[in-house]
TIRO-2110 file (N, C-alpha, C; in Angstrom, 1 decimal):
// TIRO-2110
36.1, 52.8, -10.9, N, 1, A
35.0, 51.9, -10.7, CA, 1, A
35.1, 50.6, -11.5, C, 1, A
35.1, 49.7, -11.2, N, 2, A
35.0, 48.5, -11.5, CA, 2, A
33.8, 47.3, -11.0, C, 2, A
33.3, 46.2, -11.6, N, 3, A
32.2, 45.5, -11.3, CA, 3, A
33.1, 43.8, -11.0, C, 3, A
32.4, 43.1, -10.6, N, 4, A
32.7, 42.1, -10.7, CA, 4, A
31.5, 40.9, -11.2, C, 4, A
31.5, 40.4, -12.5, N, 5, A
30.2, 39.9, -13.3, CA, 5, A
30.4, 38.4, -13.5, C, 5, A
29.2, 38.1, -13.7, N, 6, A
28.9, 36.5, -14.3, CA, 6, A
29.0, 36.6, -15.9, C, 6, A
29.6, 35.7, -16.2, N, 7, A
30.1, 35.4, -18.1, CA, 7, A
30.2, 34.2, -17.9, C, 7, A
29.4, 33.2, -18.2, N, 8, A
30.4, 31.9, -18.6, CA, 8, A
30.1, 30.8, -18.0, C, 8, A
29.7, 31.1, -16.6, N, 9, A
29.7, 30.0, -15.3, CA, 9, A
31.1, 30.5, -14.8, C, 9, A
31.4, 31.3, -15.0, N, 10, A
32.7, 32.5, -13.9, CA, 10, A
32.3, 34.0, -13.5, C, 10, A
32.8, 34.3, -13.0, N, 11, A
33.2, 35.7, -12.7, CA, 11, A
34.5, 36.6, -12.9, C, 11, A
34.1, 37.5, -13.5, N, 12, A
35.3, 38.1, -14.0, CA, 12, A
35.5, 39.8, -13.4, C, 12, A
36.2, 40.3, -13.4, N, 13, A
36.4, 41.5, -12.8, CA, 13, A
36.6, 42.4, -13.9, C, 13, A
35.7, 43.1, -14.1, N, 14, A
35.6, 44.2, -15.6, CA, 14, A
35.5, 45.4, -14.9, C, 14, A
35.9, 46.5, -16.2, N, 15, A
35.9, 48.0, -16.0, CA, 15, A
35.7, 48.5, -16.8, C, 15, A
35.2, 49.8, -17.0, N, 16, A
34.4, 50.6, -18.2, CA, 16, A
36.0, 50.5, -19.2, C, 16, A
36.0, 49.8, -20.5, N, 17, A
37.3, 50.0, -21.9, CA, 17, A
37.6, 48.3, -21.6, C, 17, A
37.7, 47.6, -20.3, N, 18, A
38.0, 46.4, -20.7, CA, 18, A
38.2, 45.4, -21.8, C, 18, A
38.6, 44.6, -22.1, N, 19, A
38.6, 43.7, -23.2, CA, 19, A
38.6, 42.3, -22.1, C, 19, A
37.6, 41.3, -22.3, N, 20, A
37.6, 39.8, -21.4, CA, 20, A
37.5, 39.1, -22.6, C, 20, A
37.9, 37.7, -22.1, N, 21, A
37.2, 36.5, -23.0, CA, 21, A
36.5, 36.1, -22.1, C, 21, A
35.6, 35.8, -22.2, N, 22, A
34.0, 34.8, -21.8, CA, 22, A
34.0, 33.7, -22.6, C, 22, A
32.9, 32.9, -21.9, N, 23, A
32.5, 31.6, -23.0, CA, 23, A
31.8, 32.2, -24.3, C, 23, A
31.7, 31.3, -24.9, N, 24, A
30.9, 31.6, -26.4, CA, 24, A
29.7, 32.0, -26.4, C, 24, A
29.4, 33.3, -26.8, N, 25, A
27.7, 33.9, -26.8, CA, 25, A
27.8, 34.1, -28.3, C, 25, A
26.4, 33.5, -28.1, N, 26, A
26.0, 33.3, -30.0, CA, 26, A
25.3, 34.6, -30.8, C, 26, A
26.1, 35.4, -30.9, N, 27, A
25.7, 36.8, -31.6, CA, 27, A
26.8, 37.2, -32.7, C, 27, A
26.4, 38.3, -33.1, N, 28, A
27.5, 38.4, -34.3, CA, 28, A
28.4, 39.5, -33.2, C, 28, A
29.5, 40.3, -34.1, N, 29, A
30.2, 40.9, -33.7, CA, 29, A
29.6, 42.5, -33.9, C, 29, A
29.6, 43.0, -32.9, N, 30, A
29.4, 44.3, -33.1, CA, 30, A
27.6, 44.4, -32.0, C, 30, A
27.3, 43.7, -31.8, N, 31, A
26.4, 43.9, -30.8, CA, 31, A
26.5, 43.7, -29.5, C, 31, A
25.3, 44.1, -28.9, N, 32, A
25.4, 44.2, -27.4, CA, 32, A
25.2, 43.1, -26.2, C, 32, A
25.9, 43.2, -25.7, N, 33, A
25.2, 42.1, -24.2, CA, 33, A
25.5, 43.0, -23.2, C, 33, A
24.3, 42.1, -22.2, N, 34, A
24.5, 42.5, -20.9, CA, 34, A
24.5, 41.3, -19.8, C, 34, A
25.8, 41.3, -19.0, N, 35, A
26.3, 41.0, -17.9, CA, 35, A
25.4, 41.2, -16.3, C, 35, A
25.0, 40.3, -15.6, N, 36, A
24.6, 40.5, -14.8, CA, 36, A
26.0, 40.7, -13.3, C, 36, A
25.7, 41.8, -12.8, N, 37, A
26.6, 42.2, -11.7, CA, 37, A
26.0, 41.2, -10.1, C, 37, A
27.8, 40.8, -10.1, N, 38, A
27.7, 40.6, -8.4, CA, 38, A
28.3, 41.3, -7.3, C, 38, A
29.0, 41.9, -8.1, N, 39, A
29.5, 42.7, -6.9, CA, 39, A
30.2, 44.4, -7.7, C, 39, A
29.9, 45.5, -7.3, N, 40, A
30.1, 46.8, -7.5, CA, 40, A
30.9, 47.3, -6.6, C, 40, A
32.6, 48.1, -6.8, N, 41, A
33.2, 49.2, -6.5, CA, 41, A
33.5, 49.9, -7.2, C, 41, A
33.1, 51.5, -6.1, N, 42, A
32.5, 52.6, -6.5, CA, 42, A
33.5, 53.7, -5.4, C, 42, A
35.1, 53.8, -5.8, N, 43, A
35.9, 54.6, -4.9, CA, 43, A
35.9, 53.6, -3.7, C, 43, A
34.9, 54.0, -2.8, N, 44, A
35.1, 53.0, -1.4, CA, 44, A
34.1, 52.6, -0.9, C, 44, A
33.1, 53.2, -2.1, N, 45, A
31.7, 52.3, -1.8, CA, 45, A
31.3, 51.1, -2.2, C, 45, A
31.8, 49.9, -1.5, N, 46, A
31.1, 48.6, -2.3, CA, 46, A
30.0, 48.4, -2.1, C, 46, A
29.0, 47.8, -3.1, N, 47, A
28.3, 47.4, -3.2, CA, 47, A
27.5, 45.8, -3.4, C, 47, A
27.3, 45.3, -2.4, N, 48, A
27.2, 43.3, -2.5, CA, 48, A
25.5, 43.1, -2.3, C, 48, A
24.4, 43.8, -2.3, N, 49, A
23.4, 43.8, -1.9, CA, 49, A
22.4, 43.2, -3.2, C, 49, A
22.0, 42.6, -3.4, N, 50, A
21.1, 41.9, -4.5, CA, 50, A
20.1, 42.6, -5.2, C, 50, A
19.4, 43.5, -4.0, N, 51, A
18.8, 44.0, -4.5, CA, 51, A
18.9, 45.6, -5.3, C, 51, A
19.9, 45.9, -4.5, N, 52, A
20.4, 46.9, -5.5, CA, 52, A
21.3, 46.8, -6.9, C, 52, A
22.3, 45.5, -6.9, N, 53, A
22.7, 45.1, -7.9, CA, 53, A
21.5, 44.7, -9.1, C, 53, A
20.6, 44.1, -8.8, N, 54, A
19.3, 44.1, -10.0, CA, 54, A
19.2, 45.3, -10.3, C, 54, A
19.8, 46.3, -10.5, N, 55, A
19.4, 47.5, -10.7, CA, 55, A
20.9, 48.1, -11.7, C, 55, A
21.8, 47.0, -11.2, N, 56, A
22.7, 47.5, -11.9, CA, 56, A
23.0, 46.8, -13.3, C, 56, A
23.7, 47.6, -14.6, N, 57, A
23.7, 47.2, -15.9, CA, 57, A
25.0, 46.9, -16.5, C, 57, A
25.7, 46.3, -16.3, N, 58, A
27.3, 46.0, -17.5, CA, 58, A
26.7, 45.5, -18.7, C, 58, A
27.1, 46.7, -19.4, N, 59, A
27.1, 46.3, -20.9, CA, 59, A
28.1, 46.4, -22.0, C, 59, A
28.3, 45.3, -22.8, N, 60, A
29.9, 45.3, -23.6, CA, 60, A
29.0, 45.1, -25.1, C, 60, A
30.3, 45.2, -26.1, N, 61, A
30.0, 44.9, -27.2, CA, 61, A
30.8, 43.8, -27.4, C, 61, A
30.2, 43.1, -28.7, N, 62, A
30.9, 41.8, -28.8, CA, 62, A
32.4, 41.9, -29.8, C, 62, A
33.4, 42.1, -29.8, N, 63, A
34.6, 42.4, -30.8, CA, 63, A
34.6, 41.6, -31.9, C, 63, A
35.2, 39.9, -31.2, N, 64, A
35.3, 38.6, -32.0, CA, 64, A
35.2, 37.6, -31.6, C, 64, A
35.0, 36.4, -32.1, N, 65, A
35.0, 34.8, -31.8, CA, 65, A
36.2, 34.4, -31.9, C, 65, A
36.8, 34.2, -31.0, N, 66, A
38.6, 33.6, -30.9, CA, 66, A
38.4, 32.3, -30.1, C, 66, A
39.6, 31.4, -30.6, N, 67, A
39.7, 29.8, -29.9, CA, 67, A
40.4, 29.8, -28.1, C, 67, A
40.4, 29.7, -28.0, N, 68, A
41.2, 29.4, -26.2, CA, 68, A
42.7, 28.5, -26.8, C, 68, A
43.1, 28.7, -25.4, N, 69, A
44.5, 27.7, -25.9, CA, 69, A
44.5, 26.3, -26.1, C, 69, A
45.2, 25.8, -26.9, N, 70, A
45.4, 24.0, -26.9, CA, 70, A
45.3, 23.1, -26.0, C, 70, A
44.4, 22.5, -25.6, N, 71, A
44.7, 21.4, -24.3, CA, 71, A
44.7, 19.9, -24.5, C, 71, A
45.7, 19.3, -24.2, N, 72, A
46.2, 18.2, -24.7, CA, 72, A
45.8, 17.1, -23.9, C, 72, A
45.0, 15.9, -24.6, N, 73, A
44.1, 15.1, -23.1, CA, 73, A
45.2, 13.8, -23.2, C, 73, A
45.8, 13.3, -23.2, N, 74, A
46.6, 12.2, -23.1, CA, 74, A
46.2, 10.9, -21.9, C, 74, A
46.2, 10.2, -22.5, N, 75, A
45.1, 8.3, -21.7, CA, 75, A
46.0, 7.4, -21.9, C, 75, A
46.9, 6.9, -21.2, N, 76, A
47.9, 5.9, -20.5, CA, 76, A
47.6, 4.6, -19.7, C, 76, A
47.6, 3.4, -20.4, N, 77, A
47.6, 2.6, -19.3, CA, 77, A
48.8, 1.7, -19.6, C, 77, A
49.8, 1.6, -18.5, N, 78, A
50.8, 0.6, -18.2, CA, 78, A
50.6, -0.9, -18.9, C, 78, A
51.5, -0.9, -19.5, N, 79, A
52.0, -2.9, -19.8, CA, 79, A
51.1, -2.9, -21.0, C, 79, A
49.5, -2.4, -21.0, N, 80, A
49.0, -3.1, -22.3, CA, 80, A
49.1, -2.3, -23.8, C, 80, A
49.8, -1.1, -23.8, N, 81, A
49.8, -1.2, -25.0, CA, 81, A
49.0, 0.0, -25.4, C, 81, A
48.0, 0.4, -24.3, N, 82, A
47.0, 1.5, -25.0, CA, 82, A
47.3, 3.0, -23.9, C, 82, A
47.2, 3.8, -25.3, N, 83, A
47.7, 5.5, -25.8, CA, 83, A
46.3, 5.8, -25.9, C, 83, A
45.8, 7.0, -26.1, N, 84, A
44.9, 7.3, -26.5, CA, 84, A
45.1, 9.6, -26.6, C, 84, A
45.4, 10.4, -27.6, N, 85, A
45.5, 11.2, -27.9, CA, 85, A
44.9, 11.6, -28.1, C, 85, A
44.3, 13.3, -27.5, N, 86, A
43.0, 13.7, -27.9, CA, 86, A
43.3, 14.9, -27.6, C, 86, A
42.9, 16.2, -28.9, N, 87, A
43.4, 17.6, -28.4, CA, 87, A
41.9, 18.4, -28.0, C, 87, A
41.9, 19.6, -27.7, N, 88, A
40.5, 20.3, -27.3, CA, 88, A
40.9, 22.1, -27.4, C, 88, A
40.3, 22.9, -28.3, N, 89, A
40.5, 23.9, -28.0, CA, 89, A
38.9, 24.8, -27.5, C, 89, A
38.7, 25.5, -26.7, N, 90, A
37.1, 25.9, -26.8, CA, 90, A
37.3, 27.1, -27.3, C, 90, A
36.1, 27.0, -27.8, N, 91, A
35.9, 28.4, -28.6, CA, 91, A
35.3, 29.6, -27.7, C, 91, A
36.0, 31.1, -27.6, N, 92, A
35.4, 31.8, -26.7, CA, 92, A
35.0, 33.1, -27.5, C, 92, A
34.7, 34.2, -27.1, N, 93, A
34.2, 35.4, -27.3, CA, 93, A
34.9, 36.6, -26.9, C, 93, A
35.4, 37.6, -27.3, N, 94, A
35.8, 38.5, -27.2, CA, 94, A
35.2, 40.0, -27.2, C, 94, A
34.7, 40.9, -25.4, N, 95, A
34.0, 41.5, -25.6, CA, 95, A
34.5, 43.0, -24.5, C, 95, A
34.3, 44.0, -25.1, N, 96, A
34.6, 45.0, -24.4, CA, 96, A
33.5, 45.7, -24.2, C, 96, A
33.6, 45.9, -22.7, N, 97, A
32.9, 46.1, -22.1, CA, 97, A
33.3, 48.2, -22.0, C, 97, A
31.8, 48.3, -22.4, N, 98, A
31.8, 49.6, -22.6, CA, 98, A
30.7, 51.0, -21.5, C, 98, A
30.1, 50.0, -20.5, N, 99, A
29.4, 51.1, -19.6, CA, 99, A
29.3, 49.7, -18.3, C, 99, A
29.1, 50.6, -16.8, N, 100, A
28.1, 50.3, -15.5, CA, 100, A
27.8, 51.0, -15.4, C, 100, A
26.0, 50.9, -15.6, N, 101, A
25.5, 51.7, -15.1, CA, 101, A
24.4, 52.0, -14.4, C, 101, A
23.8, 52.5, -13.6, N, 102, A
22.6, 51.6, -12.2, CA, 102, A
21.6, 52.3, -13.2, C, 102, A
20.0, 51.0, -13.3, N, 103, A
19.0, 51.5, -14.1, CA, 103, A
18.4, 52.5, -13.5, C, 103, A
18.0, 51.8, -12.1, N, 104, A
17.1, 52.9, -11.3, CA, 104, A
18.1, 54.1, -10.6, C, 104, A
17.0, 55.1, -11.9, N, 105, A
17.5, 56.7, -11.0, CA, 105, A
16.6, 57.7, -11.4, C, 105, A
END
């Protein structure tokens, strides 16, 4: 069984023991979130229906706060002379995801 969730302004494809990085959620480590589902498979039952997905729960715990990789902005213009050098790392979250599970039953 696997879900496919919103983290971030993405979608990520999780399963019950996963480990993802997501964007940065402002909590400490060791607490809970929950993931809103878009799409549910269940063996060979998928599920894409809205209204039954409101019903469904992905919930992870948070591990740790880790950086993303290095991205290097470099600004070039020919003949005059100007460079301009800028690095960027974003900071993301590290969270395993530990249940799906539908509320209504």
């Amino acid at each position: 069984m696997y879900a496919i969730v919103k983290a971030g302004g993405r979608q990520e494809k999780v399963a019950v023991g996963d480990t993802v990085f997501v964007d940065r959620i402002d909590a400490a480590p060791g607490s809970t979130v929950t993931f809103p589902a878009v799409l549910v498979v269940d063996g060979d039952a998928v599920t894409s229906d809205p209204k039954v997905l409101s019903g469904v729960k992905v919930t992870g715990e948070i591990v740790s706060e880790v950086k993303g990789p290095k991205i290097n902005i470099l600004r070039y213009k020919a003949k005059t002379g100007y460079r301009r050098r800028q690095g960027f790392r974003s900071k993301n979250t590290r969270v395993k995801i530990t249940a799906i599970n539908n509320v209504r039953s």
